[in-house]
C-alpha positions in Angstrom: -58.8 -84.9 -56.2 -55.5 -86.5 -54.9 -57.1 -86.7 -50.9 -58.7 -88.7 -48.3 -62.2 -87.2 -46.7 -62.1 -90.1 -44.4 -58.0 -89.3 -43.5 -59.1 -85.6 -42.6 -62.3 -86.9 -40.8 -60.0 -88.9 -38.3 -62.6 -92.3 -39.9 -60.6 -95.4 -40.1 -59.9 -96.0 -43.9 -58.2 -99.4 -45.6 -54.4 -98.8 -47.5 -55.8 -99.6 -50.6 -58.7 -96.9 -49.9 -55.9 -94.3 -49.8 -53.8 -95.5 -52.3 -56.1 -95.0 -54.5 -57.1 -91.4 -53.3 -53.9 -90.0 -52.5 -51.0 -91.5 -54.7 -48.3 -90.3 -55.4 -48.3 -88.7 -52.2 -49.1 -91.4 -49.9 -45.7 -92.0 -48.6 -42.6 -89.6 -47.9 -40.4 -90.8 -50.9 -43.2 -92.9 -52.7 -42.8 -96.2 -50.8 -42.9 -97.9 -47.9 -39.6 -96.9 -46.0 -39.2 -98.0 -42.2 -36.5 -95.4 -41.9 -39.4 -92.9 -41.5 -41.9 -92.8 -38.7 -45.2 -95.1 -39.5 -43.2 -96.7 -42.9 -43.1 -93.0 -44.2 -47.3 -92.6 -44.6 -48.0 -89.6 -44.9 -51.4 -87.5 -42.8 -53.0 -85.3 -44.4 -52.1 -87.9 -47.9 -52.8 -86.7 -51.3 -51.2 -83.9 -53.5 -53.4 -81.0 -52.7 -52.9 -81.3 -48.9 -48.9 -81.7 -49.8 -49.2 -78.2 -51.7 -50.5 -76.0 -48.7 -49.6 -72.5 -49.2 -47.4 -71.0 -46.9 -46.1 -67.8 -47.3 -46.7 -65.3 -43.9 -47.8 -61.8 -44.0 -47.7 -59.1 -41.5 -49.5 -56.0 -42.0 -48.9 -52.2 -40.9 -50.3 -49.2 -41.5 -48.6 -45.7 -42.2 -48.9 -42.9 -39.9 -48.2 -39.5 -41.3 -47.2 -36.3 -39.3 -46.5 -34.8 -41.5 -48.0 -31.6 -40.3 -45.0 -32.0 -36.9 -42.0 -30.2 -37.0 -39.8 -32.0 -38.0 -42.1 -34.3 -40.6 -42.3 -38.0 -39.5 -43.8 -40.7 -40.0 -44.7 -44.1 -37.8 -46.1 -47.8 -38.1 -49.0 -48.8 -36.4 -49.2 -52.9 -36.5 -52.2 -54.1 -38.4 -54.0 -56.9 -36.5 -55.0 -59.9 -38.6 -57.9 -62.1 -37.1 -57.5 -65.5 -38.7 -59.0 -67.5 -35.6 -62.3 -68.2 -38.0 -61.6 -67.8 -41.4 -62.8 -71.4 -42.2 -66.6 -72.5 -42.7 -67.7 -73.5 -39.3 -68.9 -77.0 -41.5 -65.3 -77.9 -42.3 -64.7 -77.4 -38.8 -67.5 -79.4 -36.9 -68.0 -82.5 -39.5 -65.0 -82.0 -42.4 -61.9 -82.3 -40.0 -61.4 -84.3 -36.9 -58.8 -84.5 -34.0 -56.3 -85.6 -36.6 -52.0 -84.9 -36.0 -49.9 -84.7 -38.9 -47.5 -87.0 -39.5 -44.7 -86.8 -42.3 -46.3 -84.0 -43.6 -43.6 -81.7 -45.6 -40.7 -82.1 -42.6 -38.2 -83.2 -44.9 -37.2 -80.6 -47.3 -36.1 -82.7 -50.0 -40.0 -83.8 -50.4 -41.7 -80.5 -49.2 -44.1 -79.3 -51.1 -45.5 -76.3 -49.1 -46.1 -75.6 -45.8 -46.2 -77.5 -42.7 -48.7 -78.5 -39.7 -48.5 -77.9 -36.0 -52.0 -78.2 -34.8 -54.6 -80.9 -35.2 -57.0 -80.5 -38.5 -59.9 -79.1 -37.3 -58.0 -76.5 -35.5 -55.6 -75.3 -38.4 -57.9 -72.7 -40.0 -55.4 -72.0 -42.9 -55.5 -75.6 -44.2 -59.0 -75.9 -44.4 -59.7 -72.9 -46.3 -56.9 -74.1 -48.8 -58.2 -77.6 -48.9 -61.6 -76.1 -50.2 -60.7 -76.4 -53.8 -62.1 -73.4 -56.3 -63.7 -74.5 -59.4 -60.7 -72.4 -61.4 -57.6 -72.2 -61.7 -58.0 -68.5 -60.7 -58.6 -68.2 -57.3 -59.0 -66.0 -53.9 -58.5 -67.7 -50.4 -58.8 -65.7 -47.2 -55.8 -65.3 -45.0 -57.2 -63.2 -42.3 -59.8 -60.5 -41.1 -58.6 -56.8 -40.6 -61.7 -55.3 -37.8 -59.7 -52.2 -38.0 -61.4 -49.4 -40.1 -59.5 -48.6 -43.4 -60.1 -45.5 -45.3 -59.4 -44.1 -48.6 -56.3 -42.8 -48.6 -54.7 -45.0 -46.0 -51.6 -46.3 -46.5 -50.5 -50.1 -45.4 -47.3 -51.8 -45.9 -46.8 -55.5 -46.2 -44.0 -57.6 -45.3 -44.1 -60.8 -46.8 -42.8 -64.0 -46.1 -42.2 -65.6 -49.6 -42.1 -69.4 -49.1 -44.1 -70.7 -51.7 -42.7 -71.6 -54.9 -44.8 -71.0 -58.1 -42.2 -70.5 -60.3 -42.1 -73.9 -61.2 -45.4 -74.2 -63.0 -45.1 -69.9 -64.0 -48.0 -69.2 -61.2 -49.1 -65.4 -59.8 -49.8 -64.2 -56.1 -51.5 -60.9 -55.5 -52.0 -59.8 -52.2 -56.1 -58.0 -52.3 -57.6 -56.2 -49.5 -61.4 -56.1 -50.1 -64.6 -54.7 -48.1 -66.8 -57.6 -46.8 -70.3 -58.1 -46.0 -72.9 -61.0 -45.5 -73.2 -61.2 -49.1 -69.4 -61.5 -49.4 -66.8 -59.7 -51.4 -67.0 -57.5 -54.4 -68.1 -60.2 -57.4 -69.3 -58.0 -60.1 -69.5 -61.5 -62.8 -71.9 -62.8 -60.4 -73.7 -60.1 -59.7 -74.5 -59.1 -63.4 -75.2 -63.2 -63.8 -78.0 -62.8 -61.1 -79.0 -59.8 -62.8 -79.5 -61.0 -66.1 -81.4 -64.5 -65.2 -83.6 -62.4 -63.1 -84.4 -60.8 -66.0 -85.0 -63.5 -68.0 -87.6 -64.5 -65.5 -89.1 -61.4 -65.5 -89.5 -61.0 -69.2 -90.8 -64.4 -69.4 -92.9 -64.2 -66.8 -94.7 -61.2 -68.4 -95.0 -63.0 -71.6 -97.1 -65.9 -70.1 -99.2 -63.4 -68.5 -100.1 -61.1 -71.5 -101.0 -64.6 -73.3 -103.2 -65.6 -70.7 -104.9 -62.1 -71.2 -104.9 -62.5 -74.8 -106.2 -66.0 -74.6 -107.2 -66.8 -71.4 -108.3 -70.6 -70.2 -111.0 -71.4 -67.5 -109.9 -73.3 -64.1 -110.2 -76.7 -64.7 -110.5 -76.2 -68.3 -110.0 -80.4 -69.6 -110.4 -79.0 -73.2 -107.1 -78.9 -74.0 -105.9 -82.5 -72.8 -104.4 -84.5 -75.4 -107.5 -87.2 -75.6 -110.1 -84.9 -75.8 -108.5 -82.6 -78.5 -108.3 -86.2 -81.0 -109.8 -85.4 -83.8 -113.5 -88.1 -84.2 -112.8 -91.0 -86.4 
């Protein structure tokens, strides 16, 4: 996984514990080089907290008058709420009171963005550092509490810092209606569907054979020593 949990936790860990977690990004340049604060280690260590995404967005949303004289229209600033985007786990027991140090300052080593905050209170990195099982993936940037209706129209500006050009990557920028159930998933939805189903249809087969065939409580009949055959 190329990272520390005991790092991030703010728990004492050994060199050779996070050599072998987080190499080849355990120092700034790959070794130990005094020219750099702490000998160039780096916190948060490990390749997947040296790729934090970075790129900014700000949101607005299209006002029309178009029905004024003369036609106009205005922007009204979209507030994004990204103060608990994280799971409050991550927060409480994931992350401690850690400060980065060494962490994608120098440009000829970045690898995404950087940290100003302690761990546990930089919302954006722990929802990156929660890896997705493909390579395919969503990860929440922010809440909009503002209504949004059919028809609305919202303009983006985008801050593009992060570079996946180098390994042919995609970003897409989706708004989506959320719930306590979560976002729109119709494979997993359809997956619960069909193994319900399964149950269900098996289910009723069990029960039509006890109905065809039906066996007494306590029924010792049908255990393995009494159904031997006398020698």
């Amino acid at each position: 996984r190329s990272v520390s949990p005991q790092q991030l936790a703010g728990v004492p860990t050994s060199l050779d514990n996070l050599k072998v977690y987080c190499e080849p990004q355990l120092y700034v340049d790959g070794a130990v080089n005094d020219s750099y604060p702490e000998d160039g280690k780096i916190t948060p260590c490990g390749l997947q907290a040296w790729s934090f995404f970075n790129d900014t967005f700000e949101f607005s949303k299209i006002e029309d008058s178009s029905g004024s004289n003369p036609p106009s229209s205005s922007e009204q600033p979209v507030v994004i709420d990204d103060s608990q985007i994280s799971w409050p786990t991550d927060k409480s027991f994931l992350y401690g009171n850690v400060t980065a140090e060494n962490f994608n300052i120098y440009e000829e080593y970045r690898g995404g963005g950087t940290l100003t905050k302690p761990l546990n209170q930089e919302q954006h990195f722990m929802v990156w550092m929660r890896l997705s099982a493909k390579p395919n993936f969503w990860k929440l940037w922010g809440i909009i509490d503002e209504k949004l209706v059919k028809g609305d129209l919202v303009r983006v500006k985008i801050q593009n810092l992060y570079n996946t050009y180098d390994f042919g990557g995609r970003k897409s920028i989706v708004l989506s209606t959320n719930s306590w159930l979560g976002n729109k998933n119709y494979f997993l939805g359809a997956l619960y569907l069909a193994v319900g189903g399964v149950f269900v249809i098996t289910g009723a087969l069990f029960q039509i054979a006890y109905w065809i065939k039906p066996r007494g409580f306590a029924d010792d009949k049908h255990l393995s020593w009494n159904k031997l055959s006398p020698r």
